[in-house]
C-alpha positions in Angstrom: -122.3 37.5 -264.9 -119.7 37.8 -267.2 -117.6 40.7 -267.8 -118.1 41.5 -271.3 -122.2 41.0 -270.5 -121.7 43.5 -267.4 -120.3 45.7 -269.8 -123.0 45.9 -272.4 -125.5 46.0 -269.5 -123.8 49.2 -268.5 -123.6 50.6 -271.8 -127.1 49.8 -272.3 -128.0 51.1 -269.2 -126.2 54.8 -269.8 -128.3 54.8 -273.2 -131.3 54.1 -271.4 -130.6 56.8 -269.2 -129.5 59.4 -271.7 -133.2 58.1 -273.7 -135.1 59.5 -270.4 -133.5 63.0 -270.0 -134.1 63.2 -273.8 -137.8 61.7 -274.2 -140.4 61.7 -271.5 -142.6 60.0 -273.5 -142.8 56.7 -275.5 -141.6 53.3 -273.8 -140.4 53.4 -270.2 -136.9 53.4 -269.2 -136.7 50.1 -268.4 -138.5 48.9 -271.6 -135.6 51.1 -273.8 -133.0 49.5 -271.7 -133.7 45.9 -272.5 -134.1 46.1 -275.9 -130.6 48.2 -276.2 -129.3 45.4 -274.0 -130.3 42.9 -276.5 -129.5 44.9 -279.5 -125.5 44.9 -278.4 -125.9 41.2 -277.4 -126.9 40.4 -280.9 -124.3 43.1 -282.3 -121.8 41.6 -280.4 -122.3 38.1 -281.1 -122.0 39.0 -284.9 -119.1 40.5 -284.4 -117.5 37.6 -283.1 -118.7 35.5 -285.8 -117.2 38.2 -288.2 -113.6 38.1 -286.2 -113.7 34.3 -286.4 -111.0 33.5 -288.0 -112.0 31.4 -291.4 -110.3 29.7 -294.5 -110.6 32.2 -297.7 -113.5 29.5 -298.6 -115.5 30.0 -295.4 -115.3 33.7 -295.8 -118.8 33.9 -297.8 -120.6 31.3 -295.2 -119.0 33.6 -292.1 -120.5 36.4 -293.8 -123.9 34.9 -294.9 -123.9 33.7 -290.6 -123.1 37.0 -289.4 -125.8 38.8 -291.3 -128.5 36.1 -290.8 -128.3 36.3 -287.0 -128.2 40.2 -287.1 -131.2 40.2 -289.5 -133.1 37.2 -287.6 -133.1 39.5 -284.2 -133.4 42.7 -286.3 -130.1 44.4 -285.2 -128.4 46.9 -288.0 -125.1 48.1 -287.3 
């Protein structure tokens, strides 16, 4: 797995964690960690399209891309 991906998967995993001390009810642990794990996928891959670097004309289409994929899986941030 890559690093970045093990990276997220911990940070997901720590929020999952910190979810169950805090709530014993709702979805289960493991239910709350892959969603988070997907959220900061999707978060992350718009910020990459965000940081791509783009000709002053692009900027509107980079912008129009980033917020499309973050609205498509239903990721604010």
């Amino acid at each position: 797995m890559n690093q970045r991906i093990q990276q997220l998967a911990e940070q997901a995993r720590v929020l999952s964690d910190q979810f169950q001390e805090q709530w014993k009810a709702g979805p289960s642990t493991e239910e709350f960690f892959q969603e988070k794990f997907a959220q900061l996928i999707v978060a992350e891959c718009a910020q990459v399209i965000f940081e791509t670097p783009v000709e002053y004309t692009e900027t509107d289409a980079m912008h129009r891309i980033r917020d499309r994929v973050k609205q498509h899986f239903g990721v604010e941030e």
